[in-house]
C-alpha positions in Angstrom: 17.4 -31.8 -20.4 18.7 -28.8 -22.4 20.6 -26.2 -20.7 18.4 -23.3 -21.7 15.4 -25.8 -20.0 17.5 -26.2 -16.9 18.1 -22.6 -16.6 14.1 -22.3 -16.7 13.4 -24.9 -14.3 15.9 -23.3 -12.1 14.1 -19.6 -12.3 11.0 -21.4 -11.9 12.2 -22.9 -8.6 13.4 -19.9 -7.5 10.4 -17.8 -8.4 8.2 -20.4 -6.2 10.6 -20.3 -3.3 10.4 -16.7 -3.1 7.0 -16.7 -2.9 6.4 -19.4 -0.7 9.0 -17.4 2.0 7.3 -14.1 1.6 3.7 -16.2 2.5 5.3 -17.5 5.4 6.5 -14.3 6.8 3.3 -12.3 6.2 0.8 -15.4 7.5 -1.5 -17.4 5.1 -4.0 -17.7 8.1 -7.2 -18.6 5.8 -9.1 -17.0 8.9 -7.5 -13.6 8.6 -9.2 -11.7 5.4 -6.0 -11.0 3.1 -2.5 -12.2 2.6 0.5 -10.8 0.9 -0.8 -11.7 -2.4 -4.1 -10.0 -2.3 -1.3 -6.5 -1.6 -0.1 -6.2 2.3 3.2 -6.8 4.4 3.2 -3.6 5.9 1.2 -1.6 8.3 2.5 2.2 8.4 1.2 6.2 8.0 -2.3 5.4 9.7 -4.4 8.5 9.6 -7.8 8.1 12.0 -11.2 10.2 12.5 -13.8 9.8 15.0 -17.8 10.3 13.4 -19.5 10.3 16.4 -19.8 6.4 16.4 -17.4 5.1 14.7 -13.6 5.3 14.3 -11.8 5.1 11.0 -8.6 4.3 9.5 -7.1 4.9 6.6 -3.6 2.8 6.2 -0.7 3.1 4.1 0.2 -1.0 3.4 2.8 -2.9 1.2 3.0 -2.6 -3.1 2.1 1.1 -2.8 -1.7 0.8 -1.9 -3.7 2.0 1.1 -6.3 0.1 2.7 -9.0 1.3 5.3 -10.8 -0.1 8.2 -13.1 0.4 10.6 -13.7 0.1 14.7 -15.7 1.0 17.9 -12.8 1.6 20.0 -10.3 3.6 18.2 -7.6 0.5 18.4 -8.9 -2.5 17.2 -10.2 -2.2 13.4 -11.9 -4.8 11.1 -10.4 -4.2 7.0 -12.5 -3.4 4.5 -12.7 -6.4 2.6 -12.0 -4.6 -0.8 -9.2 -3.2 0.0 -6.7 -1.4 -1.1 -9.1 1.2 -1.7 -6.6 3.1 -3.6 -3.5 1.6 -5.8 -0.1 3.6 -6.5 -0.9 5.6 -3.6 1.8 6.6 -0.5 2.0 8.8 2.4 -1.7 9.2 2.8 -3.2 11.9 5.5 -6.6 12.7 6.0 -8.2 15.9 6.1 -11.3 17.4 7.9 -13.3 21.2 7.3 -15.5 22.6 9.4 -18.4 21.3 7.2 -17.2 17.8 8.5 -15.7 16.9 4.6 -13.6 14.6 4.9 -10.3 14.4 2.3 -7.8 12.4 1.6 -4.2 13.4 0.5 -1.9 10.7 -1.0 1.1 11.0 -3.1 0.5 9.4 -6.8 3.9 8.0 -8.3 3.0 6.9 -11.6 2.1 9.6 -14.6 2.4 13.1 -13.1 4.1 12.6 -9.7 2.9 14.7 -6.7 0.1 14.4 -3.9 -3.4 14.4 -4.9 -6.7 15.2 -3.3 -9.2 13.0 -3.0 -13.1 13.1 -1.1 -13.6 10.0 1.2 -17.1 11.6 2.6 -17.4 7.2 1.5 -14.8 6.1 3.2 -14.3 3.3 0.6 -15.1 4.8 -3.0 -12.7 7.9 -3.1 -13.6 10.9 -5.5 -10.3 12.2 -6.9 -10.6 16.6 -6.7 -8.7 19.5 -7.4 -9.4 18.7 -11.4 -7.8 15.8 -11.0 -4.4 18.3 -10.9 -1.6 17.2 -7.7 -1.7 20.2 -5.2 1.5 19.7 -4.3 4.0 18.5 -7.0 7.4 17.5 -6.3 9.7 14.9 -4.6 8.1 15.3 -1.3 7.3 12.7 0.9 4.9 12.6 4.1 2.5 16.1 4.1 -0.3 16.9 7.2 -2.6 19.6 6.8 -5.0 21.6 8.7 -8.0 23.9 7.6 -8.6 27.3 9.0 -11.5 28.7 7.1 -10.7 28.4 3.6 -7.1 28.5 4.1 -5.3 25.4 3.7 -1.7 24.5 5.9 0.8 22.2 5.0 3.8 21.0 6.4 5.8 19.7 3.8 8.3 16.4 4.6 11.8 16.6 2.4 15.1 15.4 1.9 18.1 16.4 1.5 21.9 14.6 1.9 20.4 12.0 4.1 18.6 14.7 6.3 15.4 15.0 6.5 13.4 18.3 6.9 9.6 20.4 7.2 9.0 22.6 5.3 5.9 24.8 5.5 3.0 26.0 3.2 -0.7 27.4 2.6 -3.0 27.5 -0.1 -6.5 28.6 -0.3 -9.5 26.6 -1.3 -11.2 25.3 -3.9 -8.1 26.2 -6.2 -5.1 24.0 -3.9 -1.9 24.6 -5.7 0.9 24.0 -2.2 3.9 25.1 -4.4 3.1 28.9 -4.9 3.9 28.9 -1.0 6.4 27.0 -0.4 8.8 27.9 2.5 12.5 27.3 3.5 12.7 24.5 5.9 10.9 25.5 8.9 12.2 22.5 11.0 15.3 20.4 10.5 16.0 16.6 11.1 12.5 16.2 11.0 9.6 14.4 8.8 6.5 12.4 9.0 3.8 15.2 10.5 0.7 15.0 11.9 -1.1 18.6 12.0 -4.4 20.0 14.1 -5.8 23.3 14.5 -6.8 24.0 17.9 -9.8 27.0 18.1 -9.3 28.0 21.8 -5.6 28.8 21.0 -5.9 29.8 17.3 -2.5 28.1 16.5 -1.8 24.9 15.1 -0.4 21.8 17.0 1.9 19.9 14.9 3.4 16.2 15.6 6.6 14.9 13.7 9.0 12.4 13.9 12.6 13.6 14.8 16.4 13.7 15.9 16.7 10.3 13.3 20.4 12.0 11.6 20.8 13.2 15.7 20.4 9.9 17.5 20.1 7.1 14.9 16.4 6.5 16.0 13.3 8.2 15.1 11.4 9.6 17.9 8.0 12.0 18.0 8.7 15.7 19.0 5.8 18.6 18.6 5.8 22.2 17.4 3.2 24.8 17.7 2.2 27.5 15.0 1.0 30.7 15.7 0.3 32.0 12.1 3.8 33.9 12.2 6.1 31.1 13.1 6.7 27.4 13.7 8.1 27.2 17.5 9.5 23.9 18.8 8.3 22.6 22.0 10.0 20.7 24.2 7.8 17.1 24.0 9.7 14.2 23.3 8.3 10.5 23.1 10.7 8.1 22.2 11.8 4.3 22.8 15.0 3.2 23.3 16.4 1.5 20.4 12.9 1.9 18.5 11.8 3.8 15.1 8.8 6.0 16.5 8.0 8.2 13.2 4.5 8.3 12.3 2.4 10.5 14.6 -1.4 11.2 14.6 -4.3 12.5 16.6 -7.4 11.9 17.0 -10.3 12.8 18.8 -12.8 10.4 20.3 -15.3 9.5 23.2 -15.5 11.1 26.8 -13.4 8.1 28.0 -10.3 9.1 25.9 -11.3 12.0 24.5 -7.4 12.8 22.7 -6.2 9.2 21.2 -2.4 9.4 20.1 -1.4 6.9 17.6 2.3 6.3 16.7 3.7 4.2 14.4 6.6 2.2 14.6 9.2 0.9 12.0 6.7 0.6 9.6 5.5 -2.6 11.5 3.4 -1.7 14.4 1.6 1.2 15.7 0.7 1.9 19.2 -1.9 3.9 21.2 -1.3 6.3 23.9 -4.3 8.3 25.8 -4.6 12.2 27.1 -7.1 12.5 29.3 -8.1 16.2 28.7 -9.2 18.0 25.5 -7.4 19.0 23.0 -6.8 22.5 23.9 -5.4 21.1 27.3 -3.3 18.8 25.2 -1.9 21.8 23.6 -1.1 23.6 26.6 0.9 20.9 27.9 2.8 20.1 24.8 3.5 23.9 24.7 5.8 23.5 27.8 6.9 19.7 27.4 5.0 18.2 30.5 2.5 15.5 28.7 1.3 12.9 30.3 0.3 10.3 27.9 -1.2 7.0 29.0 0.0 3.8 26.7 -2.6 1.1 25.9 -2.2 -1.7 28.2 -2.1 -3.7 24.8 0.8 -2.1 23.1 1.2 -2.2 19.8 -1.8 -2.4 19.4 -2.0 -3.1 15.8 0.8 -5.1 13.7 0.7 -6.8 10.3 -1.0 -10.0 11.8 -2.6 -8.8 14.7 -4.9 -5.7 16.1 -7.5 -6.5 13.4 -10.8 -7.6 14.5 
């Protein structure tokens, strides 16, 4: 044997050992519907809506893709089986007007990079918008909005020397362009927001993760906006030694009408109940005394398990 063809038999071994010990830590179960190679490690930035019926997720997984799925309960999900539903795609939030439209926002990496709008009134054939033009361009990361009429709010995750940082904006629809507005940080040490606009109050109730460059470990604070400012409350869910960072909130059946999801480390996410409405949910964040109830099941959704 040749040196140059030992050097290739060498590569090739190590090529097929790589693979074979990234099958092996994402499962190969031929039960389960995907593995790694059909796109997915990673189960992180879920962003859920209740129809009526139905819950829905939409699902940030590995090889910059999302994915979306389905469930009765608003915790266990079955995949859509062609997933990813969208490819090059990070960070992605959903979005819901008073018409019951339902939008997308993910961040596009490739070509012009920036976040882009997308309709998922189909869940699983998104319809790019906004002329097919980012509405927020930049090196941004995680963005939540909510819709106030035809006004559009952002909060706006950023970076800078290892901190991160919110950052606020508005933009009014059809013609979405989030950098004509864009404020000085609103919110330090701070990132990964979930946003909802609560009627009875006219403010927005905003969840983030926090204190990471304070502690060392991400954990979920809130803040309310009354139009005028960005006030932080004094809510604080965390877990010792654990990465909570990925907020969101959802509304569902009488049962547990407020569903908070959180995830963690990128690896699980876990489900807390309020029982009250939204507006109640408000109040209490608004003075720090919450009392969330955790699923018995916690996490209730990993990279192997959750799925239905």
């Amino acid at each position: 044997m040749t040196p140059s063809n030992r050097v290739r038999q060498m590569t090739e071994i190590i090529g097929l050992l790589i693979v074979i010990i990234i099958l092996v830590a994402c499962g190969t179960d031929e039960n389960r519907e995907w593995t790694y190679v059909q796109w997915e490690c990673l189960i992180a930035e879920q962003t859920d809506y209740f129809d009526g019926t139905e819950y829905h997720r939409f699902y940030r997984g590995s090889l910059d893709a999302v994915g979306y799925a389905r469930g009765q309960n608003g915790v266990a999900f079955t995949k859509y089986a062609g997933n990813p539903i969208l490819q090059d795609a990070v960070y992605p939030i959903l979005v819901i007007d008073d018409k019951e439209n339902r939008y997308l926002i993910v961040q596009h990496r490739k070509g012009v990079s920036g976040h882009y709008l997308y309709s998922v009134n189909d869940p699983t054939r998104p319809v790019i918008l906004n002329g097919g033009k980012p509405i927020l361009r930049g090196d941004f990361c995680n963005v939540a909005v909510s819709i106030v009429g035809d006004r559009w709010h952002m909060l706006i995750e950023g970076k800078a020397d290892e901190t991160f940082h919110l950052r606020y904006s508005w933009s009014d629809w059809p013609d979405l362009d989030f950098n004509r507005n864009l404020s000085e940080i609103v919110i330090q040490d701070a990132g990964n927001p979930a946003m909802t606009y609560i009627p009875e109050r006219n403010a927005i109730l905003a969840l983030y993760g926090a204190d990471y460059r304070a502690t060392g470990v991400w954990r979920i604070r809130a803040a309310v906006f009354d139009f005028t400012r960005w006030r932080v409350t004094d809510f604080i869910l965390s877990r010792p030694g654990v990465h909570l960072a990925d907020p969101d909130l959802v509304c569902g059946v009488e049962s547990s009408p407020v569903i908070v999801t959180i995830g963690a480390a990128q690896e699980t996410v876990d489900t807390y109940y309020y029982r009250g409405t939204k507006a109640q949910f408000f109040d209490d964040v608004s003075v720090g005394a919450v009392e969330l109830v955790p699923d018995r099941n916690n996490p209730t959704m990993t990279i192997h398990a959750g799925w239905q």
